[in-house]
PAKOL-944834 format. One record per residue: y, z, x of N, C-alpha, C, O, CB in turn; residue number from 1. Coordinates in nm, 3 decimals, always signed. Each point is the difference from the previous one (the first is absolute). Glycine has a CB too. Layout:
REM residues N
> Y; Z; X; Y; Z; X; Y; Z; X; Y; Z; X; Y; Z; X; NUM
...
REM end
This chain:
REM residues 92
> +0.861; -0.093; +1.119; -0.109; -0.093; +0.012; +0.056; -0.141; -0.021; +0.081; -0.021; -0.090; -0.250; +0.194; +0.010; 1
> +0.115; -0.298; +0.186; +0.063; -0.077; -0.047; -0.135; -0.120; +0.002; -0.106; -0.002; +0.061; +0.384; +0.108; +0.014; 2
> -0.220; -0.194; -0.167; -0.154; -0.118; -0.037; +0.124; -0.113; -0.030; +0.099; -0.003; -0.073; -0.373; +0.164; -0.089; 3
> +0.214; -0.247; +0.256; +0.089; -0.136; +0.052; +0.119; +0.026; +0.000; +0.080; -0.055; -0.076; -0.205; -0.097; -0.002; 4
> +0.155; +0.238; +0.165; +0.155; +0.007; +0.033; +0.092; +0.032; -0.108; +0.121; -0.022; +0.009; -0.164; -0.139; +0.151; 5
> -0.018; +0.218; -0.271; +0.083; +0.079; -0.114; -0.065; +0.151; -0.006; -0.110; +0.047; +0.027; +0.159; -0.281; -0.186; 6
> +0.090; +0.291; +0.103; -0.061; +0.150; +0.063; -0.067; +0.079; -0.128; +0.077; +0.047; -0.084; +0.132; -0.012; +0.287; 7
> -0.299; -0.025; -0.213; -0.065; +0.068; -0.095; +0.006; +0.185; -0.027; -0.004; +0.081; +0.092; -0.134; -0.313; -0.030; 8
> +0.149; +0.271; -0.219; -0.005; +0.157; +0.033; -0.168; +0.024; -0.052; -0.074; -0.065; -0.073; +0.381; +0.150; +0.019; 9
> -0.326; +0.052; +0.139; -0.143; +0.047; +0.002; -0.044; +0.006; -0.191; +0.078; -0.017; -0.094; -0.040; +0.194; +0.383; 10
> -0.179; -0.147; -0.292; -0.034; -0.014; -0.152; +0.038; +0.150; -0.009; +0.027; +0.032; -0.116; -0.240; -0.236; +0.070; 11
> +0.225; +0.335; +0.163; +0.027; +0.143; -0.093; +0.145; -0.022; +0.011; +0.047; +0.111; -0.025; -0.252; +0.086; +0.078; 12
> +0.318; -0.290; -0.025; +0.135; +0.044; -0.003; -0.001; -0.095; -0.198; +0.041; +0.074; -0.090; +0.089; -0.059; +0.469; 13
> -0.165; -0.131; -0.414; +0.000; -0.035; -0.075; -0.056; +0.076; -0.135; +0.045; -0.011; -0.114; -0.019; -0.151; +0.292; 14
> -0.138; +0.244; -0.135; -0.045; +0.084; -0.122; +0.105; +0.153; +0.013; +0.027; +0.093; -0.077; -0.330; -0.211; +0.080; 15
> +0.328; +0.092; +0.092; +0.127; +0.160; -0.031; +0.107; -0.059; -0.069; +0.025; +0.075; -0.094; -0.041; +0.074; +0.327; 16
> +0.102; -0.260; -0.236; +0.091; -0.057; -0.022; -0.085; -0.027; -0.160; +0.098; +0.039; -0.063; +0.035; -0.125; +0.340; 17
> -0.188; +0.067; -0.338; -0.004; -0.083; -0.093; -0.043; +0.123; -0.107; +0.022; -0.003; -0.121; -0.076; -0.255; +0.257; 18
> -0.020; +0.381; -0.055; +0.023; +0.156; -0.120; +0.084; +0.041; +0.009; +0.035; +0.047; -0.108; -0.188; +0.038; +0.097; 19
> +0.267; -0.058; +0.137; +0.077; +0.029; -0.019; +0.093; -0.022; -0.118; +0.033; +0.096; -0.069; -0.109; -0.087; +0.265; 20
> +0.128; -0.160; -0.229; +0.026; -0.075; -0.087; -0.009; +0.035; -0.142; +0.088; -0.005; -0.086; -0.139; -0.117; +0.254; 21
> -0.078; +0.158; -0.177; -0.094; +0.011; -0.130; +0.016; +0.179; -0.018; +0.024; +0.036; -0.115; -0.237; -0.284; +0.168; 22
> +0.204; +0.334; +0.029; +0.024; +0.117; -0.028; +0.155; +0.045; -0.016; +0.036; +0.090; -0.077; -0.258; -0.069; +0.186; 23
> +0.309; -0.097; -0.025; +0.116; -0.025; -0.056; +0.062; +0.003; -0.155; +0.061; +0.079; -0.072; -0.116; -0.182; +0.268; 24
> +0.007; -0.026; -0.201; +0.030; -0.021; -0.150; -0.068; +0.057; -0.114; +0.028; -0.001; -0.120; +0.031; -0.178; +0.209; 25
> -0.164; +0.231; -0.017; -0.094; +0.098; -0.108; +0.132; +0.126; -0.034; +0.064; -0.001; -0.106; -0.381; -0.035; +0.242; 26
> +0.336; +0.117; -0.049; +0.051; +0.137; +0.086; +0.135; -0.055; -0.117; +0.019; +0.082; -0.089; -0.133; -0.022; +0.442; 27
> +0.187; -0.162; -0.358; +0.104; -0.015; -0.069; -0.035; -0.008; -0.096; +0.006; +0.114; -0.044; +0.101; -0.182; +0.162; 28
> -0.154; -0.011; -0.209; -0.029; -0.029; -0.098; -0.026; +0.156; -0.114; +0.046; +0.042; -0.107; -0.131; -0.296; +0.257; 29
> -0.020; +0.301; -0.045; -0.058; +0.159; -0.063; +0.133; +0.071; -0.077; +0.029; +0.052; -0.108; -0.221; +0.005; +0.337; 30
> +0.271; -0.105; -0.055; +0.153; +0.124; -0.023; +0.044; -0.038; -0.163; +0.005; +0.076; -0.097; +0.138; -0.087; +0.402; 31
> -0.115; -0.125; -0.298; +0.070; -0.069; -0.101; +0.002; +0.068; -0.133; +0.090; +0.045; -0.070; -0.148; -0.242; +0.188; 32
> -0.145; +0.186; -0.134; -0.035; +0.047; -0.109; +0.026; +0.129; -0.070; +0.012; +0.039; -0.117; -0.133; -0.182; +0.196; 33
> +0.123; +0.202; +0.062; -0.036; +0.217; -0.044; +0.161; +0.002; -0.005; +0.009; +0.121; -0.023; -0.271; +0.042; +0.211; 34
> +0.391; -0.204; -0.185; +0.118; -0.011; -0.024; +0.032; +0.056; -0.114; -0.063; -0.068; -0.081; +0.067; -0.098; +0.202; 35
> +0.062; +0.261; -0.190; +0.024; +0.076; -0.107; +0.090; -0.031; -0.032; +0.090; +0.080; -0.026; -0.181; +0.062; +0.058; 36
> +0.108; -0.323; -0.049; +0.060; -0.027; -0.114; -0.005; -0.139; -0.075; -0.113; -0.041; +0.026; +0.234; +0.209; +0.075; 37
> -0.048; -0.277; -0.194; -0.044; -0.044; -0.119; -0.080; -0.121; +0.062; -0.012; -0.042; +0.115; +0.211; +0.132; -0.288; 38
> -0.247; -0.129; +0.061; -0.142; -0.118; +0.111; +0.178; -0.128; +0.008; +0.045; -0.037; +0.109; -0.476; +0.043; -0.287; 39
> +0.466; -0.027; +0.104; +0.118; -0.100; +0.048; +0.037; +0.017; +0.157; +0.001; -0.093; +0.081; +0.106; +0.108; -0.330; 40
> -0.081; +0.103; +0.275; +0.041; +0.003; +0.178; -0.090; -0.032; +0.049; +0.018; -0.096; +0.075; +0.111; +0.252; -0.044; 41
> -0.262; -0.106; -0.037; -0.138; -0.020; +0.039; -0.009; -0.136; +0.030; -0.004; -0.044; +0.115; -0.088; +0.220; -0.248; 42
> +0.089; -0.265; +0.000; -0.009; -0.123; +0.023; +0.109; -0.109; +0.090; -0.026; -0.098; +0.069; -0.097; +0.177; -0.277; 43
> +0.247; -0.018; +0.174; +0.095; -0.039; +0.128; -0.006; +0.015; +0.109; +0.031; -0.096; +0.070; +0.068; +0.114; -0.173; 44
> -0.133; +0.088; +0.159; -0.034; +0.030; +0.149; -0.149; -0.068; +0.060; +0.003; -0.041; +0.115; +0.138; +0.282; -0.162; 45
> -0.250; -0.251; -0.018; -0.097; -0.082; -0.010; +0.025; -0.172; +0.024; -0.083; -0.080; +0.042; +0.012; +0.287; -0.194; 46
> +0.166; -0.224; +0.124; +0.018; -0.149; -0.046; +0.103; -0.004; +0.113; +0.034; -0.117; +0.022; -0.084; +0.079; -0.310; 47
> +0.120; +0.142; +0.378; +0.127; -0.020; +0.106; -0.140; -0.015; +0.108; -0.019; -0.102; +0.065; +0.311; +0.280; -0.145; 48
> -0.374; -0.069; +0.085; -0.080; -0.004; +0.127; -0.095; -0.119; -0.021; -0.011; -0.069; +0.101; +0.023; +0.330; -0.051; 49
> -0.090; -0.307; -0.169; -0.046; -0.145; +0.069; +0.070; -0.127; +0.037; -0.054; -0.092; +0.061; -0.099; +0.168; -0.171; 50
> +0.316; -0.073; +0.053; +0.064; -0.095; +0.080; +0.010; +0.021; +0.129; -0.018; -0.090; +0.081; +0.120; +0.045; -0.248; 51
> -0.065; +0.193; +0.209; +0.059; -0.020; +0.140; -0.089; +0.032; +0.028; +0.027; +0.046; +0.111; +0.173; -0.025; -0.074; 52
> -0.351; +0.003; -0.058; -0.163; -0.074; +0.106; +0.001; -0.134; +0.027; -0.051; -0.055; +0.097; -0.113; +0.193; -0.206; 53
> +0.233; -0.194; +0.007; -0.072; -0.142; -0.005; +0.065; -0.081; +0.070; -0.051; -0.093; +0.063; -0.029; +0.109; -0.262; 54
> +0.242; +0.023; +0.193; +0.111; -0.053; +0.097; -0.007; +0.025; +0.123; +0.038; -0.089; +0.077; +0.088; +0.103; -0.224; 55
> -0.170; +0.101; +0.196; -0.074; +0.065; +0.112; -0.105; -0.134; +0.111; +0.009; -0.060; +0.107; -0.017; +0.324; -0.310; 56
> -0.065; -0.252; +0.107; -0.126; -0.110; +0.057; +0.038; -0.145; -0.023; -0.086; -0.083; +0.027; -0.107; +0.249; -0.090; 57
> +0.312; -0.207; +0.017; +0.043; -0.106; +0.034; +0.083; -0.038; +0.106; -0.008; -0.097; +0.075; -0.037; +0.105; -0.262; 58
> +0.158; +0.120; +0.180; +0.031; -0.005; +0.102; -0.012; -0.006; +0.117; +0.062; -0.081; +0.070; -0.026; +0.114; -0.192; 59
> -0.138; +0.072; +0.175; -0.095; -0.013; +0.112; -0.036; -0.129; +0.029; +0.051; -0.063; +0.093; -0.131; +0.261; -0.144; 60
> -0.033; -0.256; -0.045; -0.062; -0.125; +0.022; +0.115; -0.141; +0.031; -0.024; -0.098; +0.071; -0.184; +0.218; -0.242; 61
> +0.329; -0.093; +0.096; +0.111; -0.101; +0.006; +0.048; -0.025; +0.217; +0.020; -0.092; +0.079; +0.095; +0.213; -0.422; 62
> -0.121; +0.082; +0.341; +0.106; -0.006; +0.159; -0.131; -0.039; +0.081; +0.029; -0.083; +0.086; +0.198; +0.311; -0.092; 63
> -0.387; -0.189; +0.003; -0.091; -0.026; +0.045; +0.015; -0.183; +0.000; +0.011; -0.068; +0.102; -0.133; +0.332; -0.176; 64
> +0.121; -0.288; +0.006; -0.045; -0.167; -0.040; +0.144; -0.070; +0.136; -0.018; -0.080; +0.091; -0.081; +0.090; -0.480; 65
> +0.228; +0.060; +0.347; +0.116; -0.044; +0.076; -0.038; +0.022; +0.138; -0.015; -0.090; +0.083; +0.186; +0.142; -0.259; 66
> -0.187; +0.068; +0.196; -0.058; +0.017; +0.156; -0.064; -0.091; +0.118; +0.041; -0.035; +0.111; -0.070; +0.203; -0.242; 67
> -0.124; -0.196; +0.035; -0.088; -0.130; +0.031; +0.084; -0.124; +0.002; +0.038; -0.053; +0.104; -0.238; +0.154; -0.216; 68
> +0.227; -0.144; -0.009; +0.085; -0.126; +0.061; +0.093; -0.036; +0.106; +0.001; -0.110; +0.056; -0.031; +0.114; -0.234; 69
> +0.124; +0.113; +0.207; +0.071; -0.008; +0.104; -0.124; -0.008; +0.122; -0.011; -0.094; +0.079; +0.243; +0.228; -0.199; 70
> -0.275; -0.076; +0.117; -0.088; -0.011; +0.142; -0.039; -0.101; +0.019; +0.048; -0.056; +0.098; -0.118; +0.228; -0.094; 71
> -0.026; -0.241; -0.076; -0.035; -0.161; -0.011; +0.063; -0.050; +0.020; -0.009; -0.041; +0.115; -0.085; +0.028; -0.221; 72
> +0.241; -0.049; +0.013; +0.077; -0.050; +0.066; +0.049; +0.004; +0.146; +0.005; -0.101; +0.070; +0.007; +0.112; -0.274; 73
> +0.031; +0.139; +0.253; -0.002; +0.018; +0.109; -0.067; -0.089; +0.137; +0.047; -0.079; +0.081; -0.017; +0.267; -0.239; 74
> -0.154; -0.131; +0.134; -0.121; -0.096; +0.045; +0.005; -0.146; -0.006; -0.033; -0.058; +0.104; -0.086; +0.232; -0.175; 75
> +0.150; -0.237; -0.019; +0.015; -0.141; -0.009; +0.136; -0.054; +0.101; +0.018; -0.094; +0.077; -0.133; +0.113; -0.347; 76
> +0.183; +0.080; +0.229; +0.109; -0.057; +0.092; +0.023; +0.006; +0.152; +0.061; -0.069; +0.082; +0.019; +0.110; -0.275; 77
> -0.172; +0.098; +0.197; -0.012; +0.019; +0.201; -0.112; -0.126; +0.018; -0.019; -0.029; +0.118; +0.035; +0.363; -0.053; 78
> -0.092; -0.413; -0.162; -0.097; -0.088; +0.091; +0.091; -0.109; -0.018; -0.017; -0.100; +0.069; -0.245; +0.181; -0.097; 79
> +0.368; -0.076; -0.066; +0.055; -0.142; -0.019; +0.090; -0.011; +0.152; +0.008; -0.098; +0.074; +0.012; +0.093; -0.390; 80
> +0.032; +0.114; +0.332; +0.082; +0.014; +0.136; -0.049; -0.045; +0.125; +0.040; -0.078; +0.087; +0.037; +0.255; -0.185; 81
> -0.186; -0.099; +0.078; -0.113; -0.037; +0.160; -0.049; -0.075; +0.059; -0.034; -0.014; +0.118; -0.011; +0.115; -0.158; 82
> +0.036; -0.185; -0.099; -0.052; -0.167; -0.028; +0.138; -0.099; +0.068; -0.018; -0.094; +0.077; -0.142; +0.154; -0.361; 83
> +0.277; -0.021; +0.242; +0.117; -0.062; +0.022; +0.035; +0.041; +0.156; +0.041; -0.094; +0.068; +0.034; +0.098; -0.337; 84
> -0.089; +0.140; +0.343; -0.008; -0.011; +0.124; -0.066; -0.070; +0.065; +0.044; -0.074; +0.088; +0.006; +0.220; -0.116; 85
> -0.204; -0.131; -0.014; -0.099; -0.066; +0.073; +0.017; -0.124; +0.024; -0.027; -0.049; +0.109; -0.099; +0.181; -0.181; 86
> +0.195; -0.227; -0.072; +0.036; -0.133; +0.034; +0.067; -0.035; +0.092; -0.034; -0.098; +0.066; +0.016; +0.084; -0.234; 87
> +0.208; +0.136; +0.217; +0.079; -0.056; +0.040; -0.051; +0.061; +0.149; +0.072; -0.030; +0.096; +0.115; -0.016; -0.316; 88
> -0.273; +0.107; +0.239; -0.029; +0.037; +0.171; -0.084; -0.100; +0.042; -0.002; -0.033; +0.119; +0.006; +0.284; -0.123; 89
> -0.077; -0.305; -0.085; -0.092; -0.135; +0.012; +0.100; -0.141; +0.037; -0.042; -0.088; +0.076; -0.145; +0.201; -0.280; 90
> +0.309; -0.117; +0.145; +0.066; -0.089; +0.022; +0.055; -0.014; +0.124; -0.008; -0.104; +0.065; +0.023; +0.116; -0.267; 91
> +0.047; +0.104; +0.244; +0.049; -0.009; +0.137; -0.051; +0.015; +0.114; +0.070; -0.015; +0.101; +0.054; +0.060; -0.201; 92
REM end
């Protein structure tokens, strides 16, 4: 779906994506707990998986964010070009 020329995802791909997520980390977490052994590991492994969630969703958002800019830029520079043809075909 797209709304002004940016491409949008549907509202059921966003609500699958966002339980998924959530049943995910539920589904782990559970494991974590029922683990048969001392809460110290417990709490270490707990404390490894919300970093590498959290590094996760930065990351994403970091290569996401990089992505966009290149394109823009992109964009800026094919009109800066076009602009500079247009001048020099105008000239001659």
């Amino acid at each position: 779906m797209y709304e002004h020329g940016i491409q949008r995802d549907s509202t059921a791909w966003l609500f699958y994506v966002k339980i998924s997520f959530v049943l995910s980390v539920l589904a782990l977490a559970i494991g974590i707990y029922c683990l048969p052994t001392a809460l110290w590991v417990k709490g270490y492994m707990a404390m490894g998986v919300l970093f590498t969630v959290g590094t996760s969703i930065t990351l994403s958002k970091t290569l996401r964010d990089d992505h966009e800019a290149k394109k823009l830029i992109n964009q800026i520079s094919e009109a800066k070009t076009s602009k500079i043809l247009k001048t020099y075909d105008a000239d001659s």
